[in-house]
ZAMARGU-4260 file (C-alpha; in steps of 0.2 Angstrom, whole numbers, plus 5000, padded with zeros to 4 digits):
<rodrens>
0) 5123/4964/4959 | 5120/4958/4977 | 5100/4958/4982 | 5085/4958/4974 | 5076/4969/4965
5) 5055/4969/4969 | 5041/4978/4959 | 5024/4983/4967 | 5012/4990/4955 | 4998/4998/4961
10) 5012/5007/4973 | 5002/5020/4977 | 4988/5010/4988 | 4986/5015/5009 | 4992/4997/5008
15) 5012/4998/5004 | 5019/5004/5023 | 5013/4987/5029 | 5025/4982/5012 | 5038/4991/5017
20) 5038/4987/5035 | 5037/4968/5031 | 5054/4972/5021 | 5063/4981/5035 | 5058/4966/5047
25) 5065/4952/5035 | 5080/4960/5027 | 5091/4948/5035 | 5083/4935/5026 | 5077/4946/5009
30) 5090/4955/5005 | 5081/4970/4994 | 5090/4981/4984 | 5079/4989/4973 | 5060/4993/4977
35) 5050/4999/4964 | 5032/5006/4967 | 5020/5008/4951 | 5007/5017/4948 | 4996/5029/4934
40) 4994/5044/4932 | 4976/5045/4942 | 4985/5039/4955 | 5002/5049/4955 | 4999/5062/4972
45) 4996/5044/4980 | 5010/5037/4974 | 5022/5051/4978 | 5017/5054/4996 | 5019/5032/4999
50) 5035/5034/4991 | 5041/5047/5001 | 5036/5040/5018 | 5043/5024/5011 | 5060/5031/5010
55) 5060/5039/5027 | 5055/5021/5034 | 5069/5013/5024 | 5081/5026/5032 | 5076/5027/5049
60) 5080/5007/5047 | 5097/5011/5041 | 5096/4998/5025 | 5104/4999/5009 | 5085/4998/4999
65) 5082/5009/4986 | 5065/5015/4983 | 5061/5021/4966 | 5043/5030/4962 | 5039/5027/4941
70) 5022/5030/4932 | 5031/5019/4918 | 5027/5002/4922 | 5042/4994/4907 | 5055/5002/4915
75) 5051/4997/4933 | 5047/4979/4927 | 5066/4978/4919 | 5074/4963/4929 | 5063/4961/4942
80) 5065/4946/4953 | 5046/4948/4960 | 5030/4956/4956 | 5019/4962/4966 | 5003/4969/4962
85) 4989/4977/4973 | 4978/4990/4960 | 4960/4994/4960 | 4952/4998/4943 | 4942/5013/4944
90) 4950/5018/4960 | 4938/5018/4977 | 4923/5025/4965 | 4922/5010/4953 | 4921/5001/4971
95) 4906/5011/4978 | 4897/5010/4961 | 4902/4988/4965 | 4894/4990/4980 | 4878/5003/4980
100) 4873/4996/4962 | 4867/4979/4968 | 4861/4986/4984 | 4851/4996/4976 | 4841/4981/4968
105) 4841/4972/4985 | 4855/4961/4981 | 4872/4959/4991 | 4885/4971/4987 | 4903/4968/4990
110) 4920/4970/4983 | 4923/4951/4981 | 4908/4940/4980 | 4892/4941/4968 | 4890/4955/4956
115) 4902/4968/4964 | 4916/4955/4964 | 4911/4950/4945 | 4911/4967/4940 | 4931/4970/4950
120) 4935/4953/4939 | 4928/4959/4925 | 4939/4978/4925 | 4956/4968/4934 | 4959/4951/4923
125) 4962/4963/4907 | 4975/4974/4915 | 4984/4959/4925 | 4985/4949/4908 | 4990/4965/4901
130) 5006/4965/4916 | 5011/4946/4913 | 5012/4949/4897 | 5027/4964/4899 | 5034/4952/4911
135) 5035/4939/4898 | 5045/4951/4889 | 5055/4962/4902 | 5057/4949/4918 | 5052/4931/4913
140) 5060/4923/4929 | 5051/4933/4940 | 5035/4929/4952 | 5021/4937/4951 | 5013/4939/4967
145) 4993/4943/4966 | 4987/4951/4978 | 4973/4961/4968 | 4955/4956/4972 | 4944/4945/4970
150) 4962/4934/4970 | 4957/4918/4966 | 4946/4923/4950 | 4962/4935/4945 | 4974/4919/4947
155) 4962/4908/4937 | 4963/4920/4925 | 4982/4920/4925 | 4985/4901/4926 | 4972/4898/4911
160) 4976/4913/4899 | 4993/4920/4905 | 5012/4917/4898 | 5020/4917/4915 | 5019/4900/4924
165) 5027/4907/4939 | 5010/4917/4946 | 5007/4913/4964 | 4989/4924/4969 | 4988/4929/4991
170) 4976/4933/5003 | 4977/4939/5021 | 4962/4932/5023 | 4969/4913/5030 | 4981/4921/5042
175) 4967/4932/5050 | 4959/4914/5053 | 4975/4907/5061 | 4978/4923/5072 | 4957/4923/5077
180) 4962/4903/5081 | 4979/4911/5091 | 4967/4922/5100 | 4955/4909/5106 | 4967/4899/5114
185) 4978/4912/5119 | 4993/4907/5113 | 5005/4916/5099 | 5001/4914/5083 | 5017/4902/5077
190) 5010/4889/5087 | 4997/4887/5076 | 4994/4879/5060 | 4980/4875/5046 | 4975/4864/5033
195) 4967/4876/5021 | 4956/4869/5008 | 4944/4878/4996 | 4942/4895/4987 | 4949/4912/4988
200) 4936/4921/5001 | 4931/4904/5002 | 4944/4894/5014 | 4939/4881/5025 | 4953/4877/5037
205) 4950/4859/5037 | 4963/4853/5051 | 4970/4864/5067 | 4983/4861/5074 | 4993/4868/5092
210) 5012/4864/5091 | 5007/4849/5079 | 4993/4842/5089 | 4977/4843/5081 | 4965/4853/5092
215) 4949/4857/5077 | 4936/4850/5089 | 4941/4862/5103 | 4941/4875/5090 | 4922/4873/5081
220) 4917/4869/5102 | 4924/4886/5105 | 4914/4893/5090 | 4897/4884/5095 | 4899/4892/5113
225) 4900/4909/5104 | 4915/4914/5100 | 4913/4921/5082 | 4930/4913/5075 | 4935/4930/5066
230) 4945/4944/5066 | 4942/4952/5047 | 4939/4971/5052 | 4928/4973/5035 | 4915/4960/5039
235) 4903/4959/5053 | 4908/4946/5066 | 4893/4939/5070 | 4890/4921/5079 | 4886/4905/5069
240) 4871/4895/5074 | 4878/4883/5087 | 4868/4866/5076 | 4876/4873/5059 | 4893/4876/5066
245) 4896/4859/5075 | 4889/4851/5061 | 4900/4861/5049 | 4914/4853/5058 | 4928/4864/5050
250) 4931/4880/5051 | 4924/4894/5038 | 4932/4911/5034 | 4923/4927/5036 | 4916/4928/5019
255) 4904/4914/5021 | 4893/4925/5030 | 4888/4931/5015 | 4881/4914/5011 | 4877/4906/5025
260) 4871/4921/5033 | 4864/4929/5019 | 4848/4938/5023 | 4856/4945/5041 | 4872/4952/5027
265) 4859/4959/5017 | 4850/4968/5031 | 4865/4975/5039 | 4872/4981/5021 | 4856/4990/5018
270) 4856/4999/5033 | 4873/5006/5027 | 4867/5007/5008 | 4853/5022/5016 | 4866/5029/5028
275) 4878/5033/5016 | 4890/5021/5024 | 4893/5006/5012 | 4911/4998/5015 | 4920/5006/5002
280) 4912/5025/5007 | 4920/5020/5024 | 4936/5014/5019 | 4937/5030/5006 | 4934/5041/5021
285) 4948/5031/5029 | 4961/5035/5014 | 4959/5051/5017 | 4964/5052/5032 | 4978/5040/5030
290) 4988/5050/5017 | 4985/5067/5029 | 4994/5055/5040 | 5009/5051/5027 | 5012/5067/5021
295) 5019/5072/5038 | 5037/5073/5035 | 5040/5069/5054 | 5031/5048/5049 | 5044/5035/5048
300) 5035/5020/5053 | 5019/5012/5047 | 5003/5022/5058 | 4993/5008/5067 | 4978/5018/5060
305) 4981/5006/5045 | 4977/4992/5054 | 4959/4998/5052 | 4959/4998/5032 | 4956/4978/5031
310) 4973/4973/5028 | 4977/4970/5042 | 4994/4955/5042 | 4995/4959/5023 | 5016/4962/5025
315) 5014/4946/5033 | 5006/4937/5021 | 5018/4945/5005 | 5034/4946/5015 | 5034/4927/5021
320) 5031/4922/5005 | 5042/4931/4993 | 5054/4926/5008 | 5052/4908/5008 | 5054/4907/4989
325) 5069/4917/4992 | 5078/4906/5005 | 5070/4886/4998 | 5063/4886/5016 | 5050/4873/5012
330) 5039/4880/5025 | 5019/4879/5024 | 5008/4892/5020 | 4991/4895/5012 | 4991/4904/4994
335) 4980/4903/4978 | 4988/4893/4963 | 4988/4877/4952 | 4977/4861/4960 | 4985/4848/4952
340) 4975/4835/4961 | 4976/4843/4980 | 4958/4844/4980 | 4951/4829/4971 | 4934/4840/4966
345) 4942/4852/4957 | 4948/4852/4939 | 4968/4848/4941 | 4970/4867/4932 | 4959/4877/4942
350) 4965/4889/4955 | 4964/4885/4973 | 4966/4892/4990 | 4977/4878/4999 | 4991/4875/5011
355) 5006/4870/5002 | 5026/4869/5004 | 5033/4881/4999 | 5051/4881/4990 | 5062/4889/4978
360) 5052/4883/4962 | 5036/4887/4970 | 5021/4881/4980 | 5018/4863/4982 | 5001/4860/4988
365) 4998/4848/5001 | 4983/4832/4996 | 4971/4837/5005 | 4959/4824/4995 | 4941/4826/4993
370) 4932/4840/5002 | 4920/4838/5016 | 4902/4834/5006 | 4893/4851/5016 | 4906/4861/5009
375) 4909/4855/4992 | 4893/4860/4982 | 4896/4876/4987 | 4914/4874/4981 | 4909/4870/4965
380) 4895/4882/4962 | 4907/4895/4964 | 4920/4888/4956 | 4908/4887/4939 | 4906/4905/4942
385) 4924/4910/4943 | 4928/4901/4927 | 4913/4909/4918 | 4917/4925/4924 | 4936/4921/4918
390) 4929/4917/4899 | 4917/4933/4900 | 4931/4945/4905 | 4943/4937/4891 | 4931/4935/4878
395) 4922/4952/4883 | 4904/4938/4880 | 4891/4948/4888 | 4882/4932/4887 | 4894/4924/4899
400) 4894/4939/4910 | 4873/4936/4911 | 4875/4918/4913 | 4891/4919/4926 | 4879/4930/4938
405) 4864/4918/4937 | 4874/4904/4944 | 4882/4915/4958 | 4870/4912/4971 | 4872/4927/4980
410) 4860/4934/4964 | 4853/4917/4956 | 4842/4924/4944 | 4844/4927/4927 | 4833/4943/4925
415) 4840/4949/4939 | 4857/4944/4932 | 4854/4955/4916 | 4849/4971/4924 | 4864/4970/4935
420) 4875/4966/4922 | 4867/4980/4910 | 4868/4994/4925 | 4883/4991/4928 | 4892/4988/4911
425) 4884/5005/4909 | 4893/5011/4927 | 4909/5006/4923 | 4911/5007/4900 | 4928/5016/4904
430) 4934/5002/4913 | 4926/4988/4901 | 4934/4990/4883 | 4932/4969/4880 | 4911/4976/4882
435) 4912/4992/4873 | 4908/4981/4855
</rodrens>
């Protein structure tokens, strides 16, 4: 049959009309026949209420795409041409519990980085094995597309224990550093392009180019006159020392505040830890009111309300990319997958986050060689978490989980390590069966 057939697991999320509308802008070029959402059964109203408004979006554009709700993940998966997943363990709550936990003991708490991101890992990398495997089985030519957090530990998971080679892991997270580029020189974002180098929420856009001309030092002088350099709407945008920036001399994404700004983080995270008002209780508030908004049978467009989720250029960053693989455009784009050598610190098989052509057979990263020396130990310290973290989570090693948290340094302490490991194994033994023995 003429078109393609897509799969999105964890169809129910606030995220799939940004999906959906990425589809209808490019069907021109990605000609979708069949589009499948996935979900469970915890998440089935969810589901049911995206997949409806899905539909009236597909008919008001007058396309030929068939949207198909399933709880029945086998049946969808059947000869798929590309898999997307975007599902949260636990839901929302396991997501409060990531964040207030740590909190609680005066340590960061977010969805991605130190003990909350460990503990998403932990719950995710079983489940997304578990979905690589079917499509072994069910849809061996197809892509899988990770979009699941914390991406780059997820696709290190995949490309070390997985059966599929063709796993490709995304963030919106570079193109929200491109377009907060775009803003400061007030010019559209095509015009501008990166050299991304580093980590899943831990990019470095090494090189910054304006219709091919190479404008980085206007860029970080932009930043050391104040201009913050970000636009992620579930971080804090606060300015970078002026010294630290300029010496820096590339620019960072906003995740980095959690490091480098790490006691100003912690104070603004505690204030929202006593006020009830953590990330995830906001953006829980936030889906709430999202779904009143899609069960109105009247919505057939995605709400600009969604823009305040976080996910913000998310069709963007799936749509262009299923896209280019589809057409062989050979375009350049950031994404998460294979080193092989692009960055000369990091293990050959390791999962990176890196500009790279991407064609019909794949992403090609681009050499980007060795990493500026202020920004490789950090590189590498996370990096030996995310692989501890990987051997943890497949192993189901409480050990490793103990020892992965000490070397994070958002936590660096090994007594502290255990408790949080032990409170939160204990918070989330539903979602842990590799623990539960």
């Amino acid at each position: 049959m003429d078109g393609i057939k897509i799969v999105t697991i964890g169809g129910g999320s606030s995220y799939t009309p940004e999906l959906i509308e990425g589809f209808i802008k490019r069907y021109s070029q990605l000609p979708v026949r069949e589009l499948w959402l996935v979900d469970i059964k915890e998440g089935e109203e969810k589901l049911n209420i995206v997949g409806d408004l899905a539909k009236r979006m597909v008919k008001k554009a007058g396309l030929p795409i068939e949207v198909h709700t399933t709880l029945d993940r086998r049946e969808a998966l059947k000869g798929a041409d590309f898999v997307t997943t975007q599902l949260r363990v636990g839901l929302l709550d396991a997501r409060i519990k990531d964040e207030r936990i740590p909190l609680s003991h005066g340590f960061i708490g977010q969805e991605t980085n130190g003990a909350g991101g460990m503990f998403k890992a932990l719950r995710t990398i079983p489940v997304l094995l578990d979905i690589d495997k079917d499509m072994s089985e069910l849809c061996p030519d197809a892509w899988l597309i990770n979009f699941t957090n914390p991406a780059g530990i997820v696709t290190e998971a995949l490309l070390r224990h997985g059966k599929n080679k063709k796993i490709i892991g995304l963030c919106n997270g570079p193109i929200g550093m491109e377009m907060a580029v775009a803003n400061m020189l007030e010019v559209e974002h095509s015009r501008v392009r990166m050299d991304f180098a580093g980590l899943n929420h831990m990019v470095f856009g090494l090189n910054i180019y304006l219709d091919g001309r190479n404008v980085t030092d206007e860029i970080i002088e932009s930043m050391v006159n104040g201009n913050p350099g970000g636009i992620a709407k579930n971080i804090k945008d606060m300015p970078w020392t002026p010294e630290f920036i300029k010496a820096l001399g590339v620019m960072p994404c906003a995740y980095h505040r959690y490091y480098f700004q790490n006691k100003k983080m912690l104070e603004e995270e505690l204030k929202e830890f006593e006020k009830g008002e953590t990330r995830a209780e906001v953006v829980k508030r936030l889906e709430d009111s999202l779904f009143e908004l899609y069960k109105d049978p009247n919505l057939d467009i995605k709400p600009p309300q969604l823009e305040k989720r976080g996910g913000a250029y998310y069709s963007d960053a799936a749509c262009r990319l299923i896209t280019s693989i589809y057409n062989d455009t050979g375009d350049i784009q950031p994404v998460n997958t294979r080193n092989n050598g692009a960055i000369a610190d990091l293990p050959q098989e390791s999962a990176v986050e890196i500009s790279c052509i991407i064609t019909k057979d794949g992403p090609k990263p681009i050499n980007m060689g060795h990493l500026p020396v202020a920004v490789n130990g950090l590189i590498q310290q996370i990096k030996s978490f995310e692989r501890t973290v990987v051997e943890a989570a497949v192993e189901g090693s409480y050990d490793k989980a103990v020892l992965a948290l000490t070397i994070n340094p958002l936590v660096a302490d090994d007594k502290a390590a255990k408790m949080l490991v032990d409170e939160l194994i204990e918070a989330h033994k539903n979602y842990l069966p590799q623990f539960n023995k």
